[in-house]
C-alpha positions as CSV (number, residue, x, y, z in Angstrom):
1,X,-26.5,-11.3,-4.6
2,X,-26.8,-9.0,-2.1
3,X,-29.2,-10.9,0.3
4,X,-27.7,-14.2,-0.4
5,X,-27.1,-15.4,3.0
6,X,-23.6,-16.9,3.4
7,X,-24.2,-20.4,3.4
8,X,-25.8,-20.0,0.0
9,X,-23.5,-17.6,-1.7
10,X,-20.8,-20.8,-0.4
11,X,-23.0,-22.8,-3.1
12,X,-21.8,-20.7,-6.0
13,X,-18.1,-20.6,-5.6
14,X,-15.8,-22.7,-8.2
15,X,-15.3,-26.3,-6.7
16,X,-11.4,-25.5,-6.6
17,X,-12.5,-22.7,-4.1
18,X,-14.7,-24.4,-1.5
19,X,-13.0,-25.4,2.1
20,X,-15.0,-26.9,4.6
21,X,-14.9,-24.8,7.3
22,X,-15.2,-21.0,7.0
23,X,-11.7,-19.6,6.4
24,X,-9.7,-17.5,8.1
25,X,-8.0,-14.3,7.5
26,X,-4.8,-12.2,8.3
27,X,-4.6,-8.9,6.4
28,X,-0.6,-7.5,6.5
29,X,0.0,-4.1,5.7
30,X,3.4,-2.5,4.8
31,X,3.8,1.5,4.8
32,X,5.2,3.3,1.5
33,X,6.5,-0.3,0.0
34,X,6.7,-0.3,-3.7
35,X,7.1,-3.6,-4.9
36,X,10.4,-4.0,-3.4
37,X,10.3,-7.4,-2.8
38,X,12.8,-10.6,-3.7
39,X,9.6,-12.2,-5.3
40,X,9.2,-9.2,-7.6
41,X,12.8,-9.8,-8.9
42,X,14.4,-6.9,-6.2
43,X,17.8,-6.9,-4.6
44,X,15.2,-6.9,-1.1
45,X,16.1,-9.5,1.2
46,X,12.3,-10.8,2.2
47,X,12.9,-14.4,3.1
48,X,9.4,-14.7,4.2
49,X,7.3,-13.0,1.9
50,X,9.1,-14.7,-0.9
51,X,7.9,-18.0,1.1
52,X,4.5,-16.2,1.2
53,X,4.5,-15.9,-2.9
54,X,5.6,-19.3,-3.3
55,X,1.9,-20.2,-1.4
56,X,-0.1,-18.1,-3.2
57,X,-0.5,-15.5,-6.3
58,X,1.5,-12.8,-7.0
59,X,-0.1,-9.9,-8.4
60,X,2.3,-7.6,-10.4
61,X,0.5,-5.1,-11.6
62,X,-1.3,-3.8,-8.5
63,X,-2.4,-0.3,-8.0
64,X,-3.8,1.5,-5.0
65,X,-6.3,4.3,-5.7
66,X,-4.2,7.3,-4.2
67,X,-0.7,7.5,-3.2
68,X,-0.7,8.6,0.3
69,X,-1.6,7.0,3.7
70,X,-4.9,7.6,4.5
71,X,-7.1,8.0,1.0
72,X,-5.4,4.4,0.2
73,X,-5.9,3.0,3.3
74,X,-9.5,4.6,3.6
75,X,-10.7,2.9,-0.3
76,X,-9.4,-0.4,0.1
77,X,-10.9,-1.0,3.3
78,X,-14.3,0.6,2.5
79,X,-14.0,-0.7,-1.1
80,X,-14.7,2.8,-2.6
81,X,-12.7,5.1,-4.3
82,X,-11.2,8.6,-2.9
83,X,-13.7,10.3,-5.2
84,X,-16.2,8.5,-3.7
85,X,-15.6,9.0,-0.4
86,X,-14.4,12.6,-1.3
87,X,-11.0,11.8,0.9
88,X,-8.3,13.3,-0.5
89,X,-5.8,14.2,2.8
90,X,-4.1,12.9,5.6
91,X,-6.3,15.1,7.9
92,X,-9.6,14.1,7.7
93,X,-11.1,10.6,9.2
94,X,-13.3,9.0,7.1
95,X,-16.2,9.1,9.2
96,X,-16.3,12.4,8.8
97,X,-17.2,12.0,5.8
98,X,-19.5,8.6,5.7
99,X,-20.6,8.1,9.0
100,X,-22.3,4.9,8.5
101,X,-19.5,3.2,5.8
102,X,-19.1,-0.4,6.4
103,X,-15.5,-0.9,6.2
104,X,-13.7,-4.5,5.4
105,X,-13.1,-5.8,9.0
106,X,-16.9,-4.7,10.0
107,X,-18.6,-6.9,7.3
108,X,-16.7,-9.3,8.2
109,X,-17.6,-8.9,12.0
110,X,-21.4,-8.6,11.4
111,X,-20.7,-12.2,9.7
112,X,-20.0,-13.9,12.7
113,X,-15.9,-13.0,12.6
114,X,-13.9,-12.5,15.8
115,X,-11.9,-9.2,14.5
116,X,-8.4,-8.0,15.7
117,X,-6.2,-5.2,15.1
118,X,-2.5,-4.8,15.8
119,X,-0.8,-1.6,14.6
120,X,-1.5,0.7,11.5
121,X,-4.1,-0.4,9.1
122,X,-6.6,2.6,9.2
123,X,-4.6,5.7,8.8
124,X,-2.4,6.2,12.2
125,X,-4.3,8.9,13.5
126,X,-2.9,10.2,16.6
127,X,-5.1,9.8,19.8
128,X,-6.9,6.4,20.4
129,X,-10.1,8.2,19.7
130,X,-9.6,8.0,16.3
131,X,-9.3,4.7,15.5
132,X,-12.3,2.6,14.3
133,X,-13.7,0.7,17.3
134,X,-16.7,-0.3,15.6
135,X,-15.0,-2.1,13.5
136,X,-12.7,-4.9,15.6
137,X,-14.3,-7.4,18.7
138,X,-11.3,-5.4,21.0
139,X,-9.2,-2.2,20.9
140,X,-6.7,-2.0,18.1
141,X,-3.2,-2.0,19.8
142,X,-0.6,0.3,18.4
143,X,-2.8,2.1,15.9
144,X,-2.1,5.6,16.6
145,X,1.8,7.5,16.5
146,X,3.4,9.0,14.6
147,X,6.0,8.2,12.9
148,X,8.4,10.2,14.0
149,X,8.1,9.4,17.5
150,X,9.5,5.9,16.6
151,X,12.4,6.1,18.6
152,X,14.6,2.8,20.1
153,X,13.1,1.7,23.2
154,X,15.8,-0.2,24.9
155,X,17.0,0.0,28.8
156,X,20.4,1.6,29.0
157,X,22.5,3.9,26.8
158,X,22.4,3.6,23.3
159,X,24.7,1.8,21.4
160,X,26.5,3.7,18.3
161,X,24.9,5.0,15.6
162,X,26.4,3.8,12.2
163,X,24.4,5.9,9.9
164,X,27.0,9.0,9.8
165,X,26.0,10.6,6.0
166,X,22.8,11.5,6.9
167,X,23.6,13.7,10.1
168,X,23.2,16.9,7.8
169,X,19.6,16.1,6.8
170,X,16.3,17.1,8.7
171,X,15.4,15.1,11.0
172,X,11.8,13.2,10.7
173,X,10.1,14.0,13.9
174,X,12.3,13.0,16.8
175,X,14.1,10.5,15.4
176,X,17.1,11.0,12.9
177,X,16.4,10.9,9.7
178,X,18.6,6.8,9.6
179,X,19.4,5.3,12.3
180,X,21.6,2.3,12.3
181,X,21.4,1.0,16.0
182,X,22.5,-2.3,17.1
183,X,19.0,-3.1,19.1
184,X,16.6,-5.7,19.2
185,X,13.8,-6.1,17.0
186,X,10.9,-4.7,19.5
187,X,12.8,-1.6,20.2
188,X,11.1,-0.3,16.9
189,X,6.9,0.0,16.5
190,X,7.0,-3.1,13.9
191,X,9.1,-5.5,16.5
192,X,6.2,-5.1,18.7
193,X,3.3,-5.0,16.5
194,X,4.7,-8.4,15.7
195,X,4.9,-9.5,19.4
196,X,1.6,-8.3,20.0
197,X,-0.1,-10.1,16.7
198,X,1.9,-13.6,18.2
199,X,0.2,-12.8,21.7
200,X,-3.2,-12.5,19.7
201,X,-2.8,-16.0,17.5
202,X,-3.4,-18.2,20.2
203,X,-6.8,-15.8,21.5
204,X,-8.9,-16.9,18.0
205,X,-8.1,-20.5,18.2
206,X,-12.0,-21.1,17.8
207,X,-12.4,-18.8,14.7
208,X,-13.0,-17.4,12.4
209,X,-11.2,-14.6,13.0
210,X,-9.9,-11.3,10.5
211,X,-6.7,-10.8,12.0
212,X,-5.1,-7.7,10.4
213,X,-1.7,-6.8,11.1
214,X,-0.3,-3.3,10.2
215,X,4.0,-3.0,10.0
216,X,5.0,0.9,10.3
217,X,8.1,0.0,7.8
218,X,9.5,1.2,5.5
219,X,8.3,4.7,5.7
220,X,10.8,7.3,7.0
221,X,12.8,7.6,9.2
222,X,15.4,4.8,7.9
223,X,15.7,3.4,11.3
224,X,15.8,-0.2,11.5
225,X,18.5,-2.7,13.7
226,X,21.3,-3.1,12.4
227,X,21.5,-6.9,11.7
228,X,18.8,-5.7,9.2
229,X,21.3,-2.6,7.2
230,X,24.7,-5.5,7.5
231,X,22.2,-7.6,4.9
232,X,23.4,-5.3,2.2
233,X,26.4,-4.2,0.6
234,X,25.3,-0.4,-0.2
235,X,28.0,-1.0,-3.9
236,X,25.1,-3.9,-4.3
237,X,21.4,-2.0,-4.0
238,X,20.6,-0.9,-7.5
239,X,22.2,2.8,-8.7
240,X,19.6,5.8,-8.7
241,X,18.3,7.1,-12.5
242,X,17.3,10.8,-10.9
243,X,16.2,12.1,-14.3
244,X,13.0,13.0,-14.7
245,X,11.1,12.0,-17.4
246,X,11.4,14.1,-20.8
247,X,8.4,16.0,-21.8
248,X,6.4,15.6,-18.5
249,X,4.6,18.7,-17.0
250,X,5.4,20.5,-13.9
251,X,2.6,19.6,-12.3
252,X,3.1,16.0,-12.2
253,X,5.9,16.4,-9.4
254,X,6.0,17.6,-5.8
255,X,8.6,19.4,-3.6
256,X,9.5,16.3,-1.5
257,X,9.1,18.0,1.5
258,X,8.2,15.0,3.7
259,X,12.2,13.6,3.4
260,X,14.2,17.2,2.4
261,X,12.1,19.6,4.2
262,X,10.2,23.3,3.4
263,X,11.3,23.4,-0.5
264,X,12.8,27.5,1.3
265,X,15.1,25.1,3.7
266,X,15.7,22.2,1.0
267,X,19.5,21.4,0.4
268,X,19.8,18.7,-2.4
269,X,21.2,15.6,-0.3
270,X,24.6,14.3,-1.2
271,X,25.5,11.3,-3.2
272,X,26.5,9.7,0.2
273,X,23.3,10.9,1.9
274,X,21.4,9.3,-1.4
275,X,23.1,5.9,-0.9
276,X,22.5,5.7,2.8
277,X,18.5,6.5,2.8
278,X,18.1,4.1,-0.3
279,X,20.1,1.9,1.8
280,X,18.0,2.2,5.1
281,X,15.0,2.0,3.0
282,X,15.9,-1.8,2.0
283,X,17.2,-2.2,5.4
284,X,13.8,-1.3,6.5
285,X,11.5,-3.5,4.3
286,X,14.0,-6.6,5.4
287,X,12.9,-5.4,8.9
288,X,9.4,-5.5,8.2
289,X,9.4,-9.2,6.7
290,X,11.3,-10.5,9.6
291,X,8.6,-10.0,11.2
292,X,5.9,-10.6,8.8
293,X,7.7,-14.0,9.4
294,X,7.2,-14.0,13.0
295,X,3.5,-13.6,12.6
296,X,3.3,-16.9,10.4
297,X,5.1,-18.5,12.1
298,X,2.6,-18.3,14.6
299,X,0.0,-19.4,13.0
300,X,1.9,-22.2,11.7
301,X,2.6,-23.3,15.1
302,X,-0.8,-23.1,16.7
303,X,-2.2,-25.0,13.4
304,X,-4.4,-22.2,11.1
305,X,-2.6,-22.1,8.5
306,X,-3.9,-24.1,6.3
307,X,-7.1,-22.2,6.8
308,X,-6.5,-19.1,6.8
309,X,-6.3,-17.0,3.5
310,X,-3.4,-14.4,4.0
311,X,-3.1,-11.0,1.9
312,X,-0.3,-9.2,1.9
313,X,-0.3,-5.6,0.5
314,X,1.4,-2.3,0.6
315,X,-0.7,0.9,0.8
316,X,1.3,2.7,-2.2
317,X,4.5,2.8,-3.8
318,X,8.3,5.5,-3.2
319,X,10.4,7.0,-4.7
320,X,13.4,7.1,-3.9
321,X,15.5,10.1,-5.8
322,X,13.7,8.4,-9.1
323,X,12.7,11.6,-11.4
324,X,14.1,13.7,-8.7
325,X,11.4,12.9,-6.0
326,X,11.4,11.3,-2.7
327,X,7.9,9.4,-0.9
328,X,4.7,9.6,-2.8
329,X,1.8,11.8,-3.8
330,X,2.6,11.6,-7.6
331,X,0.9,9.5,-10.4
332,X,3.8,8.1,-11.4
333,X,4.2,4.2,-11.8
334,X,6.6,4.2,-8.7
335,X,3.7,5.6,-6.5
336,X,0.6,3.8,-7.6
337,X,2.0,0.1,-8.5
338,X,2.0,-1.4,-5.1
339,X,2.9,-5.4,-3.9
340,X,0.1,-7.7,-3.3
341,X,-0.1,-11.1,-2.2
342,X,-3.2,-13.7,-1.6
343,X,-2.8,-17.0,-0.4
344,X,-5.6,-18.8,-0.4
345,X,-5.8,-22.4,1.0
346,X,-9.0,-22.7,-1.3
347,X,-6.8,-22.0,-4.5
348,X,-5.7,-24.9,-6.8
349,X,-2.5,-22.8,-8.1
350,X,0.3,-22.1,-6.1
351,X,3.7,-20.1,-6.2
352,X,2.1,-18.2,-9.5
353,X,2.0,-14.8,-10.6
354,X,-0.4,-12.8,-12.3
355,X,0.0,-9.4,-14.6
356,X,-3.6,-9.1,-15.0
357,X,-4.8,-5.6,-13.5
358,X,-5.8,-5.3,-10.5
359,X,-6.6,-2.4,-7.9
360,X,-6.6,-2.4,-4.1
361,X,-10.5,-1.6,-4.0
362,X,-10.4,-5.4,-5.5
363,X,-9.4,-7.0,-1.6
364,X,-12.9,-6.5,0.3
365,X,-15.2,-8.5,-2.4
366,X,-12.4,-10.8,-2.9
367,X,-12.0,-11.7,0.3
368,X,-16.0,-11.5,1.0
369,X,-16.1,-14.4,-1.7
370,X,-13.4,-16.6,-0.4
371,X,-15.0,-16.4,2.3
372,X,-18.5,-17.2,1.8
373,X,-19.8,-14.0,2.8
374,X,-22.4,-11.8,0.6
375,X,-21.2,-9.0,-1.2
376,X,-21.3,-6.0,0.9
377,X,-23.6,-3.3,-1.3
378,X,-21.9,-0.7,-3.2
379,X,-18.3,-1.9,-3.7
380,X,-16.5,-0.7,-6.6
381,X,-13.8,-3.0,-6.6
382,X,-14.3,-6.6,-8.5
383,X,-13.5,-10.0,-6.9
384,X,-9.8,-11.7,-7.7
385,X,-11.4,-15.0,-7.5
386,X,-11.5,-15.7,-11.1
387,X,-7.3,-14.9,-11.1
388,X,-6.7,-17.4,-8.5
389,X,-8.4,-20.0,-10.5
390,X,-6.6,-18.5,-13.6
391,X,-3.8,-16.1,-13.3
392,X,-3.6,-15.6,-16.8
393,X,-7.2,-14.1,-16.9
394,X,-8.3,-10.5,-16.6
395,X,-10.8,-9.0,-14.7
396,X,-10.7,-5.0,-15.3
397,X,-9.3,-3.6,-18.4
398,X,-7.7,-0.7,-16.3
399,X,-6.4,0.8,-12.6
400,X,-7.3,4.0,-11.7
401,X,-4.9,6.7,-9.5
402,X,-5.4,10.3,-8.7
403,X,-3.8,12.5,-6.6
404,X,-4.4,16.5,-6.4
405,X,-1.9,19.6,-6.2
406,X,-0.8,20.7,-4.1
407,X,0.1,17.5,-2.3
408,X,-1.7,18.1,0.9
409,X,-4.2,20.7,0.3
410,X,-5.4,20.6,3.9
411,X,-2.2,22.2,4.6
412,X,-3.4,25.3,2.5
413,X,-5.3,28.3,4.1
414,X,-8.8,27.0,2.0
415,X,-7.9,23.5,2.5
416,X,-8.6,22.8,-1.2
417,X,-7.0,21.2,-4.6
418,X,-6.1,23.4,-7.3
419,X,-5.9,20.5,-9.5
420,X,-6.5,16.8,-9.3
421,X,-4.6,14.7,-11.7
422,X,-6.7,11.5,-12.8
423,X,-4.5,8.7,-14.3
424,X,-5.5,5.4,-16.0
425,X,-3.2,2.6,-15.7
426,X,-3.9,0.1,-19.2
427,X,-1.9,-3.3,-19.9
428,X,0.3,-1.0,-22.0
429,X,-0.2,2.4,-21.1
430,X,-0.2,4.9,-18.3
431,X,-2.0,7.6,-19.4
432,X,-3.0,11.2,-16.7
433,X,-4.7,14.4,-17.0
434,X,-4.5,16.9,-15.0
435,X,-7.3,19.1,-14.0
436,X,-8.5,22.3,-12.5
437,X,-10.2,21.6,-9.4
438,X,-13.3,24.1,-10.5
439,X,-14.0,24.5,-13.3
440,X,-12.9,20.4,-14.4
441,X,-10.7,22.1,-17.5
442,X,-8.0,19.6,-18.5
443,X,-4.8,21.7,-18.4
444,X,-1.7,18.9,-18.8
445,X,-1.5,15.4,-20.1
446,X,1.1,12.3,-19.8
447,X,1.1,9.5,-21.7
448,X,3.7,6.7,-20.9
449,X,4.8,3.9,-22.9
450,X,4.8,0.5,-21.0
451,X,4.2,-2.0,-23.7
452,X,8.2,-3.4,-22.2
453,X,7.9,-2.5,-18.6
454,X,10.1,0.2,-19.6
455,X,10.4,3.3,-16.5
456,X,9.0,6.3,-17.4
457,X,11.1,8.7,-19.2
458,X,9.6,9.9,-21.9
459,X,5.9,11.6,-21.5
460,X,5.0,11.1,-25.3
461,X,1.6,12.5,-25.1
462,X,2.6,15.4,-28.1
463,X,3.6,12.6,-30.4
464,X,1.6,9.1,-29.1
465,X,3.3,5.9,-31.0
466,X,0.2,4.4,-30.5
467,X,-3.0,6.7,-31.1
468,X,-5.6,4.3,-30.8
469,X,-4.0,3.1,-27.6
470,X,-4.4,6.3,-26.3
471,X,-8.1,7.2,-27.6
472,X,-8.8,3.8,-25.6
473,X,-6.6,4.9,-22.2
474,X,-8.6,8.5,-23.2
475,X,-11.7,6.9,-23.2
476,X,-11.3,4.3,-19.9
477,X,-10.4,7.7,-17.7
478,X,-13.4,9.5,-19.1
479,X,-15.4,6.8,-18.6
480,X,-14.5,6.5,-14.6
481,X,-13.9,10.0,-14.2
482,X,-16.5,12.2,-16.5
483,X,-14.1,15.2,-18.3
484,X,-17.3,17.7,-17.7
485,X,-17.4,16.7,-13.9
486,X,-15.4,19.6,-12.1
487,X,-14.3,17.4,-9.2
């Protein structure tokens, strides 16, 4: 399949999936969005991606391949895992690692696709060096910042600030940890990454284009307008379960030091500081689809939307006080289960969800097929295309996540894991071992019970319900991730 030329790999799509001319595409990203959404059954206001859901599939259980920025982002858009690419941190740029990787938007430009960047999609690394200009037709724009620097760009004195409970926390970077500023929209990095993607629209007229369009939001600081925070009624956004779940080893948690600071400085936040950052964090992802809106709207208006296949995903789940964590850089359901979206003008069902299993690996051959284009050699993800046409099938009996300990190991002095936890992610079943980076010795175990989408509370891994559910999960993990391998 590999040296099928496009035209002829065309020939062996379904019927349902053929369009005439070659689609386009627009990739949106969203940053540390769990499934948060209105079309997932949230309290989220997301006008627009709700609209988006009701033109394509749904996909509900959808897992990225590590929880944190740069691994995900780094395996879905190369198609191969973080053990495959050995990419485990923040710190490290991919490249450095496989020089010659074909990433998503590069196969797609050595097919004859105009390419296009605005904002994050590859991790935000912070000088314009280290982006990857090989991979787009012109420089990505807003690419590279950090986070914290996110500050409201607006002429004039600022208005008030009316995020008060959160004045005791750390601040992230420069900004304050929520802000609740009465500005416009493109005084924040996501109000002008959507300006910037309108600007670009118009530019790829003659396609076919890969437009992908990176949003900064939600992740920290909890800083958008304020029209976005007067959506809610904080008595209205669902109360915070902090337990953590019975049984489960130490090992499976982190310090949370990326929202409460050095675990020697932490002070646990207040209920009232709680409320407000769960609050700014739905204030935040209804500032990211109002824009997300804006984008489509766009290509509505200049007439490619009805070819133009649109993914929306988010690079990995939150938490949000759940089991006592805030971010990512667990296993836990909350981190790996992210939102994904296709519409695809090719599909015959619309407005449809799908609980079949699916990873984010699973987006460059799927969108390789829609497209006509040859499979690009060595992906480990599988093509979706056999969901659109059914989304009660199944294409993978599992979804993989790992994550190591500490958190960041290039943070530490040899820059390496002590452990790596490996977790396998069944229709029913979430099961994890964790293991010792050296020597590959399995030293903990969870096993969580999701035959009723039930949260995990309970590791039952010393007394499994279910023990040839388990020997299965057991068998799944050792069968992606060899027990006698070390790493």
């Amino acid at each position: 399949m590999n040296r099928l030329t496009a035209a002829a790999f065309v020939l062996l799509l379904p019927t349902a999936l053929l369009h005439a001319a070659p689609p386009n595409v627009l990739l949106i990203t969203a940053d540390d969005l769990r499934p948060e959404l209105g079309c997932y059954g949230s309290a989220a206001k997301t006008p627009h991606l709700d609209a988006l859901a009701a033109r394509g599939t749904t996909f509900t259980r959808a897992y990225c391949q590590q929880a944190v920025c740069n691994p995900s982002r780094s395996s879905m858009l190369t198609g191969l895992r973080p053990a495959t690419l050995g990419l485990y941190v923040n710190g490290t740029h991919f490249r450095e690692l496989k020089p010659d990787v074909t990433t998503l938007p590069l196969w797609f430009k050595e097919h004859g696709y105009t390419t296009r960047c605005a904002g994050k999609l590859f991790h935000n690394w912070h000088t314009k060096e280290k982006g990857d200009p090989r991979s787009w037709s012109a420089p990505e724009f807003l690419h590279y910042a950090t986070h914290g620097d996110d500050t409201p760009q607006i002429s004039g004195a600022l208005p008030e600030n009316h995020a008060k409970h959160c004045e005791g926390l750390r601040k992230y970077g420069n900004v304050g940890m929520c802000e609740c500023y009465d500005v416009p929209d493109e005084a924040y990095f996501d109000g002008r990454v959507a300006a910037e993607a309108v600007k670009i629209i118009p530019q790829l007229k003659n396609g076919p284009f890969f437009l992908a369009v990176g949003f900064w939001k939600p992740h920290a600081p909890f800083n958008a307008p304020k029209k976005f925070w007067d959506l809610y009624d904080r008595a209205q956004i669902p109360a915070l379960n902090p337990a953590r779940p019975a049984g489960a080893p130490e090992i499976a948690f982190h310090q949370s030091t990326e929202i409460l600071g050095p675990p020697d400085k932490q002070k646990a936040p207040t209920l009232e500081q709680i409320a407000e950052m769960r609050h700014g964090y739905f204030a935040g992802i209804s500032y990211m689809d109002a824009q997300v809106g804006k984008v489509i709207a766009a290509m509505k208006e200049h007439g490619l939307l009805e070819n133009t296949v649109i993914v929306f995903w988010g690079d990995h789940g939150y938490h949000l006080g759940e089991h006592g964590l805030w971010a990512k850089t667990s296993n836990f359901e909350l981190d790996a289960r992210v939102p994904f979206i296709i519409a695809a003008p090719q599909a015959k069902q619309r407005g449809v969800q799908s609980a079949a299993l699916v990873e984010m690996i699973d987006i460059f051959p799927t969108l390789s097929a829609l497209c006509g284009l040859p499979a690009a050699p060595g992906l480990e993800g599988t093509s979706l295309l056999p969901l659109l046409e059914n989304p009660a099938a199944a294409v993978k009996p599992a979804a993989f996540t790992q994550h190591p300990r500490p958190a960041y190991p290039d943070r530490t002095p040899d820059k390496q894991p002590t452990h790596m936890g490996y977790s396998v992610r069944t229709p029913g079943w979430r099961y994890t071992e964790w293991r010792n980076w050296k020597t590959g010795a399995v030293e903990s175990r969870e096993l969580y019970d999701h035959t009723s989408d039930q949260p995990e509370l309970e590791n039952v891994i010393a007394s499994p319900p279910d023990k040839a559910a388990l020997d299965e999960a057991r068998r799944l993990l050792h069968a992606q991730f060899p027990p006698a391998a070390a790493r």
